[in-house]
C-alpha positions as CSV (number, residue, x, y, z in Angstrom):
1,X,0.0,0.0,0.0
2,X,3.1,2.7,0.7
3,X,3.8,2.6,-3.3
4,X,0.3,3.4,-4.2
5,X,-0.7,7.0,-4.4
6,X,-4.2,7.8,-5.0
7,X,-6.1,11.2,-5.9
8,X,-9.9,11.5,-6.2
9,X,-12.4,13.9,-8.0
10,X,-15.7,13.9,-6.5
11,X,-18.2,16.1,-8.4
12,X,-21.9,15.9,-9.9
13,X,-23.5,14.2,-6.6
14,X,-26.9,15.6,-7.2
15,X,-26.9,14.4,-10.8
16,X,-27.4,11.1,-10.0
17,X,-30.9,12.0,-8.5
18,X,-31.9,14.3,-11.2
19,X,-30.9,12.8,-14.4
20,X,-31.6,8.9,-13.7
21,X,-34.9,9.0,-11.6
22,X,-34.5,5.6,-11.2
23,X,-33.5,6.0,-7.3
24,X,-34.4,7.3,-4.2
25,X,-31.7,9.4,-1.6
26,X,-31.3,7.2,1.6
27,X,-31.0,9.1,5.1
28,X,-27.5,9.9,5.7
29,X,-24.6,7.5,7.3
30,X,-21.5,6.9,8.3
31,X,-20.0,7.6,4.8
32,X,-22.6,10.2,3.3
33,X,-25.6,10.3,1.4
34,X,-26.2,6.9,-0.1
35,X,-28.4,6.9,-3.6
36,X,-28.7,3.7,-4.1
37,X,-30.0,1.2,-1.6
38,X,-28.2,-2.0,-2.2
39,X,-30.0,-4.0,0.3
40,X,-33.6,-3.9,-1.1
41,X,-35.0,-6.9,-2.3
42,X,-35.1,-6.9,-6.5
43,X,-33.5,-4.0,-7.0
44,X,-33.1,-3.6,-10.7
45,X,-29.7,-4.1,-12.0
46,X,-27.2,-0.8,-12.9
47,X,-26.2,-1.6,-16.5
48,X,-22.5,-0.2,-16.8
49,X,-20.2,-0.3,-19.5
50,X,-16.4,-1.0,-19.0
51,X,-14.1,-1.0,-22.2
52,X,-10.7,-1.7,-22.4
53,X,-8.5,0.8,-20.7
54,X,-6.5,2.9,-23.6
55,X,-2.3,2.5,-23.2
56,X,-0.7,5.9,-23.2
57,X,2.7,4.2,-22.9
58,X,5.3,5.7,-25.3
59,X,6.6,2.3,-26.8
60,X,2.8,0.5,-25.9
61,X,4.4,-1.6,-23.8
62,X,2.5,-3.8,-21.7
63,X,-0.5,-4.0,-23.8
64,X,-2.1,-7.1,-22.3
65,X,-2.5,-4.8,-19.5
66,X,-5.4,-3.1,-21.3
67,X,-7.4,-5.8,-21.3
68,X,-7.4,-7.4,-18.0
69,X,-7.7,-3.9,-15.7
70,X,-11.2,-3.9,-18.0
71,X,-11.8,-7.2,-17.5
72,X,-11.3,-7.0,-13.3
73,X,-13.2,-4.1,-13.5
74,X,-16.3,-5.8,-15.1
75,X,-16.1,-8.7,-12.9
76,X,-15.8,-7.1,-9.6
77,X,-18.8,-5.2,-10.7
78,X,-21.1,-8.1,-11.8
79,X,-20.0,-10.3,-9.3
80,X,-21.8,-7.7,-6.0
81,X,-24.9,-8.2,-7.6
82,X,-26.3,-4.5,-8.2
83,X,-24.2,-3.7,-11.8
84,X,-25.5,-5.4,-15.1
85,X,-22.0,-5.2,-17.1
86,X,-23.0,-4.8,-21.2
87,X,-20.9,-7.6,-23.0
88,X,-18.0,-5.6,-24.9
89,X,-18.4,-7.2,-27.7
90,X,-21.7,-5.3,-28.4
91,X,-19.4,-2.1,-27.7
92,X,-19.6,0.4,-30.9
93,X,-15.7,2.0,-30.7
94,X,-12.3,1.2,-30.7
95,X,-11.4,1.6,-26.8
96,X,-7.7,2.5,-28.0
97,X,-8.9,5.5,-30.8
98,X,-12.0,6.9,-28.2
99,X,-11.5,9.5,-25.9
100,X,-11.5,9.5,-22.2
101,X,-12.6,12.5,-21.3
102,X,-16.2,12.5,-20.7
103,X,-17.0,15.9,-23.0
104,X,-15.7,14.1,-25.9
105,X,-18.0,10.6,-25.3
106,X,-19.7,10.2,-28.4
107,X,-22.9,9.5,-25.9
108,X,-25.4,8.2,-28.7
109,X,-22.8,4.9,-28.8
110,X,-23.9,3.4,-25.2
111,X,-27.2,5.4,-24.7
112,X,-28.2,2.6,-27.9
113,X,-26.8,-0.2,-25.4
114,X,-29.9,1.4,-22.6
115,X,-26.0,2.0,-20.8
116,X,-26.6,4.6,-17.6
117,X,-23.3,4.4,-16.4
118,X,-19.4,4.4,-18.7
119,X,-16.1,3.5,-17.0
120,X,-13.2,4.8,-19.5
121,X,-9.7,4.5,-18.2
122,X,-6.4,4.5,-19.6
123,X,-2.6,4.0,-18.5
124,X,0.8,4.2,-19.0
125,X,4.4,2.2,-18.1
126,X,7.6,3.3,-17.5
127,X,10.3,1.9,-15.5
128,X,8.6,-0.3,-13.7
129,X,6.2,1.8,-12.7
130,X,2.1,2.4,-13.7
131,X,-0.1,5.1,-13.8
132,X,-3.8,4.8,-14.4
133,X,-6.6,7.1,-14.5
134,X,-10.4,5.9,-14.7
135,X,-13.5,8.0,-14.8
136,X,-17.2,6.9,-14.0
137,X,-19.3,8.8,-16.3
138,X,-23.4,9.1,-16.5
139,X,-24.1,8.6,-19.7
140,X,-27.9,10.2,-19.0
141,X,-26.7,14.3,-18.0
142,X,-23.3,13.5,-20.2
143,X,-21.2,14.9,-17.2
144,X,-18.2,13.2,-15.3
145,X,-19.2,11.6,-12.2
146,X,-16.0,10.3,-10.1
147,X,-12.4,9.8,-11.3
148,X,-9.4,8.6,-9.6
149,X,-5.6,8.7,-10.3
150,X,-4.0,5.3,-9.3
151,X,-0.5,4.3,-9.3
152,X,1.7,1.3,-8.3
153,X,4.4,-0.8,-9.8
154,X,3.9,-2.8,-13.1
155,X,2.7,-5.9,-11.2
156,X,0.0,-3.8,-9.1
157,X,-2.3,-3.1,-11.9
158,X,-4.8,-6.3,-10.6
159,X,-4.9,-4.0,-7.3
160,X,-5.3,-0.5,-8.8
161,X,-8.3,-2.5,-10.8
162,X,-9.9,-3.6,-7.6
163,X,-9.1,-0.2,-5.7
164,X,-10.9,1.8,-8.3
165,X,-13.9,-0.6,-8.8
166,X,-14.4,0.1,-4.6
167,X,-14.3,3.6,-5.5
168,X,-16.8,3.1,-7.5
169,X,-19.2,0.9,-5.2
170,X,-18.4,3.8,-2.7
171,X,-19.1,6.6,-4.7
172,X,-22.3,5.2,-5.8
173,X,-23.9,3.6,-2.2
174,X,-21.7,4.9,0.3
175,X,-20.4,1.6,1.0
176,X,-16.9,0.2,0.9
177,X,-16.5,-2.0,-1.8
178,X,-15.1,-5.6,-1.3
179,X,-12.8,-5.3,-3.6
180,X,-9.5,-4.7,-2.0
181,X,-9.8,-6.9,0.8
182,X,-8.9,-10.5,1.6
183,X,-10.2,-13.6,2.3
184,X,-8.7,-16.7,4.4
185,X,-9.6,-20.0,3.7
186,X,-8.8,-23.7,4.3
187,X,-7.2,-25.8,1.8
188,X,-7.1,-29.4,1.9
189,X,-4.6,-31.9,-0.1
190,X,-3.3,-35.4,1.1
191,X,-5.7,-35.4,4.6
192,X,-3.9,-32.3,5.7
193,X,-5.9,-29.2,5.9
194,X,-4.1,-25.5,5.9
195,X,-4.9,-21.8,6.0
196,X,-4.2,-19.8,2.7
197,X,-5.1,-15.9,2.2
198,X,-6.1,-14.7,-1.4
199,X,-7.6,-11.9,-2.7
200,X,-11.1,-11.1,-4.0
201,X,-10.5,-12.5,-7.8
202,X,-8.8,-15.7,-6.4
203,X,-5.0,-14.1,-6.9
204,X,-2.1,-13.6,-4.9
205,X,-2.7,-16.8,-3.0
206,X,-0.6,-17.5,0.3
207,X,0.5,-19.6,1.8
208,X,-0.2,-19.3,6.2
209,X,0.7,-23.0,7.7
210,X,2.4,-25.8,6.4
211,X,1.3,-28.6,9.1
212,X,0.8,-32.1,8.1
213,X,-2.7,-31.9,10.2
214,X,-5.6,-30.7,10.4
215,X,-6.0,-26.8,10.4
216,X,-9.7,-24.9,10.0
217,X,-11.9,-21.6,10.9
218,X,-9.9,-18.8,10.2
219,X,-10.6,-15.7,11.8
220,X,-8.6,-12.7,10.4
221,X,-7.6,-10.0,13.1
222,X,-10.2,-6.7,12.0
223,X,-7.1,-4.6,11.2
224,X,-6.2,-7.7,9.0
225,X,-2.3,-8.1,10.7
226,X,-2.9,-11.5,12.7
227,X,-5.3,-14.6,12.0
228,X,-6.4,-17.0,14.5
229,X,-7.4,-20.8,13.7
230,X,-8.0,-24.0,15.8
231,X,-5.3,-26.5,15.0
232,X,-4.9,-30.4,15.9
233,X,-1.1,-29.9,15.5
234,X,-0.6,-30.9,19.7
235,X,-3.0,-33.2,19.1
236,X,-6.6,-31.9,21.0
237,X,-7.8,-29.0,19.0
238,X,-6.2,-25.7,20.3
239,X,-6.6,-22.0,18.6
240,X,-3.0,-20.4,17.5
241,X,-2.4,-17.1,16.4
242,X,-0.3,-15.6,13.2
243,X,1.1,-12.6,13.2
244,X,1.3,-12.3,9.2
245,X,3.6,-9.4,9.3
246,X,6.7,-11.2,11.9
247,X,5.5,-14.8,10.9
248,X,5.5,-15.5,14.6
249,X,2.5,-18.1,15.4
250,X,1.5,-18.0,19.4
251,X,-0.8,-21.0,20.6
252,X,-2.9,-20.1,23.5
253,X,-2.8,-21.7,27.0
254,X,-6.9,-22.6,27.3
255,X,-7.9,-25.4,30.3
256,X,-9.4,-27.9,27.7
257,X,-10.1,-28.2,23.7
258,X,-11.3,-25.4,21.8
259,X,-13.7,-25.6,18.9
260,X,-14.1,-22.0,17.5
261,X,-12.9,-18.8,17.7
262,X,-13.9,-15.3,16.7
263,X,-12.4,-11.8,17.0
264,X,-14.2,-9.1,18.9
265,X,-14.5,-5.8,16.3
266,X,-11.9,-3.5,18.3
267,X,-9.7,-7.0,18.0
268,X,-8.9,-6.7,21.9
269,X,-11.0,-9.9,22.7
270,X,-11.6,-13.4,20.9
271,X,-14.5,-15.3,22.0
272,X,-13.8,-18.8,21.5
273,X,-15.4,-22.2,22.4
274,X,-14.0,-24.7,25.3
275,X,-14.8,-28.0,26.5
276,X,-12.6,-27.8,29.8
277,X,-14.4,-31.0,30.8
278,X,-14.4,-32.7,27.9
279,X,-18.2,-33.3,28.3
280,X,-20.0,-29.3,28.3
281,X,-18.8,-26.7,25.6
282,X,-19.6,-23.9,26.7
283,X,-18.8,-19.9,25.1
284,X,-15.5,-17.7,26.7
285,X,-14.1,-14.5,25.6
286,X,-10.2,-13.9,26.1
287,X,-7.8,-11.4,25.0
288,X,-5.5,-12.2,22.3
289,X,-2.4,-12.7,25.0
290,X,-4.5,-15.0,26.8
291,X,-5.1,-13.5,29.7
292,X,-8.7,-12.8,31.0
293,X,-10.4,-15.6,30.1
294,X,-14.3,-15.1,31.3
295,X,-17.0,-18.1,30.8
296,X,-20.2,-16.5,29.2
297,X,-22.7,-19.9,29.1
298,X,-23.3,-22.0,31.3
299,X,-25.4,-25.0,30.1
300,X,-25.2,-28.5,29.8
301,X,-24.8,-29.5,26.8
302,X,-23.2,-27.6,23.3
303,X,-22.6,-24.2,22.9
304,X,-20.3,-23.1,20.1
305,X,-19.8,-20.9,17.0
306,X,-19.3,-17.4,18.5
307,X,-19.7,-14.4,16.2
308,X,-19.4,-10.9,17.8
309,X,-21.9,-7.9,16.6
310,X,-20.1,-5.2,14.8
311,X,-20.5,-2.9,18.0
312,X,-18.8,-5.6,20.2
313,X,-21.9,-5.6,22.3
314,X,-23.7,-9.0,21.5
315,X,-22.6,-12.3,20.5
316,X,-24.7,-14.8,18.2
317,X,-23.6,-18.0,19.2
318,X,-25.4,-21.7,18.7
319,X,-26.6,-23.8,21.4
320,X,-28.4,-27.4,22.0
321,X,-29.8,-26.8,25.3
322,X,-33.6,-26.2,24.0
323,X,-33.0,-30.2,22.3
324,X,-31.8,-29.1,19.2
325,X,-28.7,-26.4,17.5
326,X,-30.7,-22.6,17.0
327,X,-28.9,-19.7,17.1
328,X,-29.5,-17.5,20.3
329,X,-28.0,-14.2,20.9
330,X,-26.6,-12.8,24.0
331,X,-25.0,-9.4,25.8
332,X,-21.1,-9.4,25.4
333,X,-21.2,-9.8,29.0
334,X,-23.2,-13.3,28.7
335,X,-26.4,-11.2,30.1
336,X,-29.9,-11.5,28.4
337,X,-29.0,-14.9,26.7
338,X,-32.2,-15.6,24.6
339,X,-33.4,-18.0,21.2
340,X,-34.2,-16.1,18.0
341,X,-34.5,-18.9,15.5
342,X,-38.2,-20.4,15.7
343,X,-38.5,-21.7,11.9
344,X,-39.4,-24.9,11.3
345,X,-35.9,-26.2,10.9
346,X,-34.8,-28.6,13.9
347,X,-31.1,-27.8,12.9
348,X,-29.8,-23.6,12.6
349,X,-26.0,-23.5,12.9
350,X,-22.9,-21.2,12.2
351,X,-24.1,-17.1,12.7
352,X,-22.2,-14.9,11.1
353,X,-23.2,-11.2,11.7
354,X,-22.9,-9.1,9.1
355,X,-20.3,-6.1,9.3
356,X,-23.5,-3.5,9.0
357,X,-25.0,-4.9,11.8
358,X,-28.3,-5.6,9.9
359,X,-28.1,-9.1,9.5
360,X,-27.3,-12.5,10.5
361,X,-26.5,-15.3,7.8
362,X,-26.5,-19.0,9.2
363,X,-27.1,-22.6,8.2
364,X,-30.3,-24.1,8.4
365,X,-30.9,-28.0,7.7
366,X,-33.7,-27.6,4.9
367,X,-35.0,-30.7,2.9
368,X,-32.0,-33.2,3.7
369,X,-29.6,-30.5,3.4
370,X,-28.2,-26.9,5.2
371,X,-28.8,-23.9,2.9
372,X,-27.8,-20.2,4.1
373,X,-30.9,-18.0,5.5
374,X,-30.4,-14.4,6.5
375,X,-33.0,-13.1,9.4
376,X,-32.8,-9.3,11.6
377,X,-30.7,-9.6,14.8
378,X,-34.1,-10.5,16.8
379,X,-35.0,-13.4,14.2
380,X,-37.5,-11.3,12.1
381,X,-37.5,-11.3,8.5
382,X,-35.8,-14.4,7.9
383,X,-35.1,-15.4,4.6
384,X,-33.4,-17.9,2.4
385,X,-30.4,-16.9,-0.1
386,X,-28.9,-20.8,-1.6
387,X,-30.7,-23.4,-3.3
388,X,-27.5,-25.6,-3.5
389,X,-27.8,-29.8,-4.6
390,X,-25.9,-29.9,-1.8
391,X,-25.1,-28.3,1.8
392,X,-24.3,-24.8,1.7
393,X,-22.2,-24.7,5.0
394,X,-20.1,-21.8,6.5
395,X,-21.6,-18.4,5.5
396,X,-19.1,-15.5,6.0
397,X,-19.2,-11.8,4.8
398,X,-17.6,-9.5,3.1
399,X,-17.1,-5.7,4.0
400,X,-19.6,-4.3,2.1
401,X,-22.5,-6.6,3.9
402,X,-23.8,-7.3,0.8
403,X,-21.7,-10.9,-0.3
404,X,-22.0,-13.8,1.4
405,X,-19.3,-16.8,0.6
406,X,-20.1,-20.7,1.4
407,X,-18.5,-24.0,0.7
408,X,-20.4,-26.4,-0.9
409,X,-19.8,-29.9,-2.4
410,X,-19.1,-29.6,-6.7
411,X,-18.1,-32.5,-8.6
412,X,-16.8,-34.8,-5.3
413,X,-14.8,-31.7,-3.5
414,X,-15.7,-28.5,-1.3
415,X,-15.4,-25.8,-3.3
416,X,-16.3,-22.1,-1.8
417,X,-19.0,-19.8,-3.6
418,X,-19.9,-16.5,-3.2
419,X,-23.4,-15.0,-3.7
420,X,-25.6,-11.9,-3.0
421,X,-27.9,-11.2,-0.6
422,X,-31.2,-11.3,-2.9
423,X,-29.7,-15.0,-3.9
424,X,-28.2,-14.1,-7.5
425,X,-25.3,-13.7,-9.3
426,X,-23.9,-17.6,-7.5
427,X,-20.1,-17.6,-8.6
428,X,-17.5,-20.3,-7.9
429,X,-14.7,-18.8,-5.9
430,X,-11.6,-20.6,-7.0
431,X,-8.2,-20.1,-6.0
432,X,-6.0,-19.5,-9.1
433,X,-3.4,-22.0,-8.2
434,X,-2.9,-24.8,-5.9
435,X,-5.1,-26.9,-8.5
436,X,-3.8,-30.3,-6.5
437,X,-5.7,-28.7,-3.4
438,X,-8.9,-31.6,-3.2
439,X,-11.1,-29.0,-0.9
440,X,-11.5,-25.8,-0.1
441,X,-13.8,-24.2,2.3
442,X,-14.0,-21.6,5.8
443,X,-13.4,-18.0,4.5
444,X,-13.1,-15.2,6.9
445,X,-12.6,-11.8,5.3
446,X,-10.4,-9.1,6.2
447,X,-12.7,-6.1,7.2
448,X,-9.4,-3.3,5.5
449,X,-8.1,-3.0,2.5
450,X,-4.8,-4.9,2.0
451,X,-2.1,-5.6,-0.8
């Protein structure tokens, strides 16, 4: 991130309520006005157009690059469920002859294609080194709409790509895009099962541990420097900690077996599942040095899968001790511990509360299978978002609140998936190498941006 240097042009907020009358302005948040409410139910797809970016390079060097900064661009966008991207082959110009600059759009081109919105960009090498500019113009008042000034080394561009398709997501909602972050996962090969970290596209896979054992539920740290897992490497399950920046990996003194673990949203707490007595699980919080350890539950029986609310306040958590696993939802402090899952379902597993604070996504055993549901905090308005042959298991979210990823069985293996909240646009999310890997599965996303 130090060799990137970004600029931004905000102008022309207004126009998108006046010129498209296709949306409604939201109250205010965190970020500003929001015009487009990504969370309603069938909202009608954005159709954007995203041609190749033009190379301003003096010798057109790196060429390829044209393409693929396009072709990131158009993916990201289609993939968060609210963008439509026209296919560029129905495109009328020659992306390396047409202009950038929005006065000079020959407008009559895309307004043809029913295109509302036009991403032009274009770029240049030297040394090592490349600079990019992109602009998001409305194609319906003809006026430029948000540009940014990217630059990075040569090998940066699939960054720069993502960075300006979360300006975009930004721009337009008020949301941080997913783009930039990162996701941890488990990969399995040979019986042994690992954490990797990727980014959003499935690129600049890593490598975290290298155990001959078994490995699973990454948690990333919310500043994104440390990840915490439960590992079988001393034999009972125990959770360990990576710092990703030293490489040091801590394991955590705990008085019995630990099945989950979760960090708390200011990342001074995990709250983590025990068995001290080999026969109740019940739910803890601790800090990351391992000091401080509090029980919260104390039932017979299972309670596991802790997942703290974005103000640190609550934890969703599962627990058995009604006769069957439904999600319940307690005070930080282990106060006010009550059910919210009464849906026909005998079997509601694995919360995850989304980084709004809106929603909870978990499992729910529907028809022989688990297929992910969302429902309000209180259990209201719950709702189902797969329809996979087989069980979707292990919902997790990304920044923006609006992606949900799963792992599901494809052709023999566990494979993960990543869909939208209305239940559309259902993508494979495959690593790009590590094709030996037989199964992977339990992403945990990175809350920051990270290179």
């Amino acid at each position: 991130m130090d060799k990137l240097k970004r600029s931004g042009l905000y102008s022309g907020l207004l126009l998108l309520l006046f010129s498209c009358g296709l949306f409604f302005l939201s109250p205010v948040n965190s970020y500003g006005k929001v015009y487009i409410n990504i969370y309603a139910v069938g909202i009608k797809k954005i159709r954007v157009a995203v041609p190749d970016f033009k190379n301003n390079s003096t010798y057109g060097q790196h060429q390829n690059i044209a393409k693929k900064i396009a072709r990131i661009i158009r993916r990201d966008l289609s993939v968060i469920g609210y963008f439509h991207t026209v296919n560029p082959l129905l495109y009328l110009e020659n992306p390396q002859k047409a202009p950038v600059n929005a006065s000079m759009v020959i407008y009559s081109d895309w307004s043809v294609l029913n295109v509302q919105y036009l991403i032009r960009g274009e770029y240049e090498t030297s040394d090592g080194i490349i600079k990019m500019k992109a602009n998001l113009i409305s194609i319906y008042t003809r006026r430029l709409l948000f540009s940014e000034k990217l630059e990075g080394t040569d090998g940066q561009y699939r960054f720069l790509a993502n960075e300006f398709a979360d300006g975009v997501v930004k721009f337009l909602t008020g949301i941080n895009g997913p783009f930039t972050t990162k996701v941890f996962f488990v990969g399995e090969n040979n019986g042994s099962k690992n954490i990797f970290m990727m980014n959003f596209g499935g690129h600049k896979v890593k490598r975290i541990t290298s155990d001959k054992t078994i490995n699973i539920f990454p948690s990333p740290s919310p500043s994104g420097d440390r990840v915490a897992y439960i590992s079988f490497k001393d034999g009972d399950p125990a959770i360990f900690i990576k710092n990703l920046a030293s490489g040091i990996t801590e394991k955590m003194n705990l008085p019995g077996p630990a099945d989950y673990v979760s960090w708390s949203p200011k990342g001074n707490e995990l709250a983590i599942a025990l068995t001290p007595n080999h026969y109740d699980t019940e739910i803890y919080t601790i800090r990351p040095d391992g000091k401080d350890l509090k029980r919260l539950t104390d039932m017979e029986g299972i309670n596991i899968s802790p997942s703290f609310s974005p103000s640190g306040n609550r934890i969703a958590f599962v627990s058995d001790r009604g006769g069957s696993p439904q999600i319940y939802v307690m005070n930080s402090d282990g106060s006010n511990q009550h059910r919210i899952t009464y849906n026909r379902s005998y079997y509601n597993t694995s919360p995850a509360w989304s980084p709004n604070g809106k929603k909870i996504a978990f499992d729910s055993f529907v028809n022989g299978v688990l297929q992910v549901y969302i429902m309000n905090p209180d259990g209201s308005g719950e709702r189902r978002i797969t329809n996979t042959l087989y069980s979707a298991e292990h919902p997790a979210w990304t920044r923006d609140s609006r992606i949900i990823t799963f792992n599901t069985e494809t052709e023999g293996r566990q494979e993960l998936y990543m869909i939208d909240i209305n239940g559309s646009g259902m993508v494979r999310f495959m690593p790009e190498i590590f094709p030996e890997m037989q199964n992977y599965s339990d992403a945990g996303w990175t809350l920051k941006s990270l290179y």
